[in-house]
N, C-alpha and C positions, 0 to 999 in steps of 0.2 A: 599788328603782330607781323616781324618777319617770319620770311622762309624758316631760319633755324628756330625761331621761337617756334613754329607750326610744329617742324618735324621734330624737336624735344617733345612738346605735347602728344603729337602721335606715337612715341614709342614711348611713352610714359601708360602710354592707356592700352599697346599693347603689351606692356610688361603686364600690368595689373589684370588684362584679363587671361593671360597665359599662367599667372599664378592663380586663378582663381578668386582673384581680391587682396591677394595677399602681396604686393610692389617688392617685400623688402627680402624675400628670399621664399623659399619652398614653404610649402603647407606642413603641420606637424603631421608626422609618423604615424600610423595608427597597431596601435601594439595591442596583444593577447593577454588582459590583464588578468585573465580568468587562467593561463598555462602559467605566468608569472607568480601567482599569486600560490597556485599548487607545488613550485616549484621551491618557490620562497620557504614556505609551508613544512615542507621533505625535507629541507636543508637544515631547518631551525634556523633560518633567517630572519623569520616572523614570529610574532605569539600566536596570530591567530590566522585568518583565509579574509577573516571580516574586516580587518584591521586593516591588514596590506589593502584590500581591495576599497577600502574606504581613503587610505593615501594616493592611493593612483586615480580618485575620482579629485582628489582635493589638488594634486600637482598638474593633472589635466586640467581643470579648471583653470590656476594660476595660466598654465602657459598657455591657454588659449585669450589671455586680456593682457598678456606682456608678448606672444610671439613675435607680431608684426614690427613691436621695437629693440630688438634684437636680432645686431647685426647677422648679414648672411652667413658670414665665414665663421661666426660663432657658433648658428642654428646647424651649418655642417660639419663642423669641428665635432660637435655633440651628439649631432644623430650617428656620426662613425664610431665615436666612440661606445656611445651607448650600444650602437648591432655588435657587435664584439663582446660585449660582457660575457663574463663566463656562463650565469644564470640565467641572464636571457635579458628582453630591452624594456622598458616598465619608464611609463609618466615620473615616475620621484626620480628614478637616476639620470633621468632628461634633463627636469628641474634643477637635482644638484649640479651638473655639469655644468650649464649654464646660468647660474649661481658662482659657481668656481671662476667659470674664464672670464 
């Protein structure tokens, strides 16, 4: 192994442990699905509290066995757009977004 082969592997293994495992960009968001869900809820966005909060356990799921293969600039394309929602930031409109791009 050369020198550059060395020092690629060395900043490969500190990417990985500065992400916390995660090489290919930030760790996911961690959102209020219980303000979301009440929010949702008030708006008549949702039919039900149990419904919404049963999709944001199923889109959290999804993104947490597809994150790490989705690109960085996608993961922070989504997570800006998603903090900006008018109702607030929630696993499904994560999902969708990164679905969209």
């Amino acid at each position: 192994m050369n020198l550059w082969q060395l020092l690629g592997t060395l900043m490969a293994i500190v990417a990985i442990e500065s992400n916390g495992g995660n090489a290919l960009g930030a760790d996911i968001p961690r959102y209020d699905v219980q303000k979301f869900c009440r929010a949702a809820v008030d708006q008549g966005l949702v039919a039900s509290r149990a419904s919404c909060l049963r999709n944001e356990a199923n889109a959290l799921a999804t993104l947490r066995r597809r994150w790490s293969r989705i690109a960085q600039e996608k993961q922070a394309a989504c997570i800006r757009d998603v903090q900006i929602a008018m109702i607030g930031a929630s696993y499904d409109n994560l999902l969708s977004c990164v679905n969209r791009k």
